[in-house]
C-alpha positions, 0 to 999 in steps of 0.5 A: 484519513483524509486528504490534507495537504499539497504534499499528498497523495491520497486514495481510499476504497470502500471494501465489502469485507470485514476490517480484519480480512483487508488487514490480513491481506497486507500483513500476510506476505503471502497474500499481500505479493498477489495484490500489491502494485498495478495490474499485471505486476508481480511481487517477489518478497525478500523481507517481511518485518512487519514491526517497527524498525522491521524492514520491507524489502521487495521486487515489483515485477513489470509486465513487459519489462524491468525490475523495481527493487522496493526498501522501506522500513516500517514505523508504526503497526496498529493491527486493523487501524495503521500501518505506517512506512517511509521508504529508503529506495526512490522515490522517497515518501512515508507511506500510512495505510489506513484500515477503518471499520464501517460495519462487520462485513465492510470497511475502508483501505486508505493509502496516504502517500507523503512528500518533502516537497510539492513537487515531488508530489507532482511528480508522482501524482499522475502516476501514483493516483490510478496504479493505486485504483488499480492497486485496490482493483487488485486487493478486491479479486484477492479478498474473494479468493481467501 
């Protein structure tokens, strides 16, 4: 997956672990609530369908403050490859994570974020494009840990 558009939002990381283990990361909720979302945050999962049509429903925690209630529904599952999602809670936008082999001991995360319109995009870039670093900071400590 590669950047291909001004109404996207894309980041990727190169993880010295083996396709499968980075896919479970995601697809386990219990895994997946350790790294999901910017430093200091916490996950609290409701729902957990991970099939189309299932649903995803969370609350991502701040560090000092607020609650962020999280819904989408998830579209495509293609287990280590993609997992695609469009969310039903603000701010709207269809998520894909990608999940590409590189050899048996490394692979590549991919998160493609995907707008209606340029300046929703804009809006969230900023934001989106460091809390995903951070995000993917996060997935790094996790996966040395399981």
């Amino acid at each position: 997956m590669n950047p291909s558009s001004d109404l996207e939002i894309f980041s990727s990381r190169i993880l010295n672990f083996p396709v499968a283990k980075v896919y479970n990361a995601f697809a386990e909720p219990s895994i997946l609530k350790n790294w999901w979302g910017s430093h200091r945050f916490t996950n609290t999962i409701h729902e957990f369908d991970l099939k189309p049509g299932g649903n995803w429903i969370l609350t991502m925690h701040g560090p000092e403050k607020g609650n962020y209630e999280n819904a989408s529904v998830f579209e495509i599952i293609k287990p280590n490859e993609l997992v695609r999602w469009k969310r039903i809670s603000q701010p709207l936008f269809d998520m894909e994570l990608g999940f590409k082999e590189i050899s048996d001991s490394k692979s590549e995360i991919s998160f493609r974020m995907i707008f209606k319109t340029v300046e929703e995009c804009d809006k969230i870039r900023p934001f989106a494009e460091p809390k995903n670093e951070e995000n993917f900071d996060r997935l790094e400590r996790v996966l040395l840990n399981f």
